[in-house]
C-alpha positions as CSV (number, residue, x, y, z in Angstrom):
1,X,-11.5,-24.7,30.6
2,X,-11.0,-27.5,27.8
3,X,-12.5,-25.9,24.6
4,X,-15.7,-27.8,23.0
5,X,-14.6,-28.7,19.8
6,X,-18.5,-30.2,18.6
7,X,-19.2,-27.0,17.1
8,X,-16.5,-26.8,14.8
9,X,-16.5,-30.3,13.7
10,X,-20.7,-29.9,12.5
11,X,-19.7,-26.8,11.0
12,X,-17.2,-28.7,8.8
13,X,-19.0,-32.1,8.5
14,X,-21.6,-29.5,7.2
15,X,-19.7,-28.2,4.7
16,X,-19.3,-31.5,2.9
17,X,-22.9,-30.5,1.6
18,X,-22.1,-29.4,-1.9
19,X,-19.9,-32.5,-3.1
20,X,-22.4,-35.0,-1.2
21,X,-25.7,-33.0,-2.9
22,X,-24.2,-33.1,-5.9
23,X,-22.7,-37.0,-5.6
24,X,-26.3,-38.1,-5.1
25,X,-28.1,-35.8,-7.4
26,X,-25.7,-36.8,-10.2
27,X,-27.0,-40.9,-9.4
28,X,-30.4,-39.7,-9.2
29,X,-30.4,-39.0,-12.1
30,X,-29.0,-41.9,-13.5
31,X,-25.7,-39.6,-14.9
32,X,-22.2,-40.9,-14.9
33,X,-21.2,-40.4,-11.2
34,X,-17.5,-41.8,-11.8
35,X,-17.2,-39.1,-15.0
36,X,-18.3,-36.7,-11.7
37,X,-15.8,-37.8,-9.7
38,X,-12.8,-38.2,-11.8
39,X,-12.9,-34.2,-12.4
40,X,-11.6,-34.0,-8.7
41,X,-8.5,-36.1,-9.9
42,X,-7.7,-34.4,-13.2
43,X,-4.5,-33.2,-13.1
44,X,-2.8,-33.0,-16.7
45,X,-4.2,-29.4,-17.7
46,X,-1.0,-28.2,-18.7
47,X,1.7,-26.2,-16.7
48,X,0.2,-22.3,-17.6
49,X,-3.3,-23.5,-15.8
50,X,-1.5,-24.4,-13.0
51,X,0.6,-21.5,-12.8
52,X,-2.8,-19.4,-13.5
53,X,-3.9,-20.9,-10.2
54,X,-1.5,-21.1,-8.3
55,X,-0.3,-17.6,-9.3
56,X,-3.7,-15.7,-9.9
57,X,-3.6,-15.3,-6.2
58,X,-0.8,-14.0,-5.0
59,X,-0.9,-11.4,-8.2
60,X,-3.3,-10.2,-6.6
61,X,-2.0,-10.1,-3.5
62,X,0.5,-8.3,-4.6
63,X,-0.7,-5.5,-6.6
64,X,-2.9,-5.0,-3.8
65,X,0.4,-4.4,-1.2
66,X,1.2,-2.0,-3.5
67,X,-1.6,-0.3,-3.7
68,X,-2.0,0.3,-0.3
69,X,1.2,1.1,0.0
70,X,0.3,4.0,-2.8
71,X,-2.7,5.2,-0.4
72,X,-1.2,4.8,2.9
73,X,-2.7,1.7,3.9
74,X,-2.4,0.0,7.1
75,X,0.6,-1.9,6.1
76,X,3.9,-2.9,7.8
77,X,6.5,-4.0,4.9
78,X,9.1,-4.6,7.3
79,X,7.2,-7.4,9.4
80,X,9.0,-10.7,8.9
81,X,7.1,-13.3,6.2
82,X,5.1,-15.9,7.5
83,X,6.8,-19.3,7.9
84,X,6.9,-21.7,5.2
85,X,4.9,-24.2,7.3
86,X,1.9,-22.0,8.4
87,X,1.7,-21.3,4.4
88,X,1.3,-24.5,3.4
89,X,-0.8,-25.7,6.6
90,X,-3.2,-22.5,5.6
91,X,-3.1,-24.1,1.7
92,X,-3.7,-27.8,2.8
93,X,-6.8,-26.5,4.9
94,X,-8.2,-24.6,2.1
95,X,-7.4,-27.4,-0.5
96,X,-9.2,-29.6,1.8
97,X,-11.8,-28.6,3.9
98,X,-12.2,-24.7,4.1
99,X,-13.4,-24.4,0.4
100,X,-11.4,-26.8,-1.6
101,X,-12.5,-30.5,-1.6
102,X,-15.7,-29.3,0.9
103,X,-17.4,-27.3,-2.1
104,X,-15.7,-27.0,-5.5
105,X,-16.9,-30.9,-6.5
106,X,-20.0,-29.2,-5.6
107,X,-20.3,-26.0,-7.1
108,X,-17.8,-26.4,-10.2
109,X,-17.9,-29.9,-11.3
110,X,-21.2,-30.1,-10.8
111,X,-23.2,-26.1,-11.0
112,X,-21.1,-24.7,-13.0
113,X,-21.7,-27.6,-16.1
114,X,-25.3,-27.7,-15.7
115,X,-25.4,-23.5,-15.4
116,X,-23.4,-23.4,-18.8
117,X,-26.2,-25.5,-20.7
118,X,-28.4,-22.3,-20.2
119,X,-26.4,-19.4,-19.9
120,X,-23.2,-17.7,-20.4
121,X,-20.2,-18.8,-18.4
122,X,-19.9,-15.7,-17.1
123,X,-23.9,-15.4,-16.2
124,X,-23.4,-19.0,-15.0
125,X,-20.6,-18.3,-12.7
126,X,-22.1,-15.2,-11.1
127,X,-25.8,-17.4,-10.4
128,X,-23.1,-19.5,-8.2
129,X,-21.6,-17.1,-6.2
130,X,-24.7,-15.7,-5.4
131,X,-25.7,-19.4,-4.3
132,X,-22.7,-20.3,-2.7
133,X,-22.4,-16.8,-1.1
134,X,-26.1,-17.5,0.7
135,X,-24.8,-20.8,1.6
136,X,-22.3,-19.0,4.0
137,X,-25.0,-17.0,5.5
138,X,-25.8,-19.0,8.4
139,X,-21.7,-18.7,9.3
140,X,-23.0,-14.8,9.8
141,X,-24.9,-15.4,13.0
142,X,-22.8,-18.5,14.5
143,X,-20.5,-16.4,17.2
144,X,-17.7,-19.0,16.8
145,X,-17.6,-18.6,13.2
146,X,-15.3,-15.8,12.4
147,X,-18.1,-13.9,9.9
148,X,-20.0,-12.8,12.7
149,X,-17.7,-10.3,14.1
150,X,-16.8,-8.7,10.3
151,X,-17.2,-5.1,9.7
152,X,-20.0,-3.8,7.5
153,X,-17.2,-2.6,5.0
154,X,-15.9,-6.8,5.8
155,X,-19.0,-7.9,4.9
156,X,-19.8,-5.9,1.7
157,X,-16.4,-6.8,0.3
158,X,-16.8,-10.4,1.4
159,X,-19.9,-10.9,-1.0
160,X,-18.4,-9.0,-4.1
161,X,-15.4,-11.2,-3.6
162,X,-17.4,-14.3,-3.4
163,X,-18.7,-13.2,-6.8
164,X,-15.4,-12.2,-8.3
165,X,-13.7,-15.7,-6.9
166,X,-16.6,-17.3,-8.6
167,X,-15.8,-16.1,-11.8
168,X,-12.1,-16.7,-11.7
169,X,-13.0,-20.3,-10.4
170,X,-15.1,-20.5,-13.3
171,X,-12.5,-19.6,-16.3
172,X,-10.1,-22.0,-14.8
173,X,-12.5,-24.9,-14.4
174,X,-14.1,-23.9,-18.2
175,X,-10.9,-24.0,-19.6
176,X,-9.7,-27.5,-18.0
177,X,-12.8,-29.9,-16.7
178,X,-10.3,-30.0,-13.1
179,X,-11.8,-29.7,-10.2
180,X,-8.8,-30.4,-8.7
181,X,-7.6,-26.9,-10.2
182,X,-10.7,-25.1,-9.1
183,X,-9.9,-26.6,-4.9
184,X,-6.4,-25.4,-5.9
185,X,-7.2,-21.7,-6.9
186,X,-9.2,-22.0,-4.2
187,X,-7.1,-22.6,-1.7
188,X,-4.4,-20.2,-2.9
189,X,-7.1,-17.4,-2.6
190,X,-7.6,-18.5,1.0
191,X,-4.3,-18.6,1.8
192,X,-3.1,-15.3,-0.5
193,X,-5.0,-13.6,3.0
194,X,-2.3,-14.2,4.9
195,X,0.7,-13.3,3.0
196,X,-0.7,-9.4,3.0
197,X,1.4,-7.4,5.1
198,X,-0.9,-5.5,7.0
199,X,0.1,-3.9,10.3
200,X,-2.1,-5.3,12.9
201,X,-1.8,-2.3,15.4
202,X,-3.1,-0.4,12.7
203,X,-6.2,-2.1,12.3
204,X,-7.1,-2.3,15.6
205,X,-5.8,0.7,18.1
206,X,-6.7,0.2,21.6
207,X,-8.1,-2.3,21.4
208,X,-11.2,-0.9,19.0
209,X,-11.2,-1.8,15.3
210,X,-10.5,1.2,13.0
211,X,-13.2,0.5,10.6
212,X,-11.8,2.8,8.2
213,X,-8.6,1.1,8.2
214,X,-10.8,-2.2,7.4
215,X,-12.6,-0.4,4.8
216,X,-9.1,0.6,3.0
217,X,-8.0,-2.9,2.8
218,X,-11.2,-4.0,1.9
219,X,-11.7,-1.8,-1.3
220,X,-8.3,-2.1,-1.8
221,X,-8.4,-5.8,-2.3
222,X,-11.7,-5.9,-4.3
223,X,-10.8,-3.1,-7.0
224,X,-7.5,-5.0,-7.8
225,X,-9.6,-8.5,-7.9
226,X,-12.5,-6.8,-9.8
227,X,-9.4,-5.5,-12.6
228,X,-7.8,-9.0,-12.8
229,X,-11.6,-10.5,-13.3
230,X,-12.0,-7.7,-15.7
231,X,-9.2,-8.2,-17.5
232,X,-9.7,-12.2,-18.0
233,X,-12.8,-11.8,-19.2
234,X,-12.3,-9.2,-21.9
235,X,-9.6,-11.4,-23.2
236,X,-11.6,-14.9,-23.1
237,X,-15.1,-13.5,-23.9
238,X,-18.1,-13.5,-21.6
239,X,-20.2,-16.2,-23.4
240,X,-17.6,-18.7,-22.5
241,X,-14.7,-17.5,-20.8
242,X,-12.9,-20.1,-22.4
243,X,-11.1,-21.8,-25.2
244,X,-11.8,-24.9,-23.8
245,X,-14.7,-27.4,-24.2
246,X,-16.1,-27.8,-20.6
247,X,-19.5,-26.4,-21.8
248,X,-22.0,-28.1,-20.0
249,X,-23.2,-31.8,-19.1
250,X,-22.1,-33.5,-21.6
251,X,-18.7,-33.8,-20.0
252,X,-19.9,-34.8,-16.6
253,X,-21.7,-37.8,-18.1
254,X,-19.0,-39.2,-19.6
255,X,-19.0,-37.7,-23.5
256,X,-16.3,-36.0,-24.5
257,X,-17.1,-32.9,-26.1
């Protein structure tokens, strides 16, 4: 039976609704939509902020593969390493249209400036990710989407990591005005999910998911993000997590702060 691929391509027409909100909202307002736009292009940061996100993820990745290994987690170290290609087909999908260039125009270069005009960055980036985690909701109860069949330990996690990847998306964004940065740390964090080594017959054992097994990944994998996020911001500061000067809207409209 030929597979109906309609659902799948609303979902991610759909999920073009952040950029296109804030596109519009931007010339409603009669702001500078090009200064908007250009953020997505912005690619001279300097080499440490895009080896912070390129590299933030798979740090984490890492100390987490450890630490399971520390616990006894379900993981399988002498599996082979996924293929160069999958790894960068997983990245361009993420850099593109599973989080990158589908949201981050959105919620970065757009939220995040106006959100740091009234609050902390820190305050500012958590107010996102608990917008843009509600924003997934619906994905919850579509049965194609793969949310719907996540574990309550999945689901739990899922949300604090949505916070703690806001914040991280935040300090790279604050520090360089590049959206294009934010879709890359982005997409690295989407893809740094399949470079874990986990051992699939592990999690699931005759065919029935070992929901403890799930749940030691899970918290696994949030501690060591919640340290890193930690860590960054008692070393840049809460009020801005940043020695930049993305503050707020003034960049966005075209003056240079």
């Amino acid at each position: 039976m030929q597979e109906n691929w309609t659902p799948w391509i609303l979902i991610y027409v759909g999920s073009f609704g952040p950029p296109v909100s804030a596109a519009v909202v931007t010339w409603l307002r009669d702001d500078n939509v090009r200064a908007w736009a250009r953020q997505t292009v912005r690619w001279r940061v300097g080499w440490r902020w895009w080896a912070a996100a390129f590299g933030v993820p798979l740090v984490i990745v890492g100390i987490t593969t450890v630490a399971l290994v520390a616990v006894g987690g379900p993981v399988d170290l002498d599996q082979p390493l996924q293929s160069s290609v999958l790894i960068a087909v997983v990245f361009i999908f993420g850099l593109t249209v599973s989080g990158g260039l589908n949201e981050e125009p959105g919620w970065r270069g757009f939220a995040q400036p106006y959100l740091n005009d009234r609050y902390s960055a820190l305050t500012a980036s958590l107010v996102i990710g608990v917008g843009w985690a509600g924003w997934h909701l619906p994905y919850f109860v579509i049965p194609i989407a793969p949310h719907s069949g996540f574990t309550l330990a999945n689901q739990v996690g899922w949300f604090v990591g949505i916070l703690l990847l806001s914040v991280l998306l935040g300090w790279v964004y604050n520090n360089t005005g590049s959206v294009l940065l934010a879709m890359v740390l982005h997409g690295m964090a989407n893809t740094a999910d399949i470079l874990l080594p986990l051992a699939p017959d592990l999690l699931v054992v005759d065919g029935v998911i070992d929901e403890t097994a799930i749940a030691t990944v899970t918290a696994t994998q949030v501690t060591v993000q919640l340290l890193v996020v930690i860590a960054i911001v008692a070393y840049f500061g809460r009020e801005s997590l940043a020695r930049g000067e993305i503050r707020g809207t003034a960049y966005i409209r075209g003056v240079a702060r």
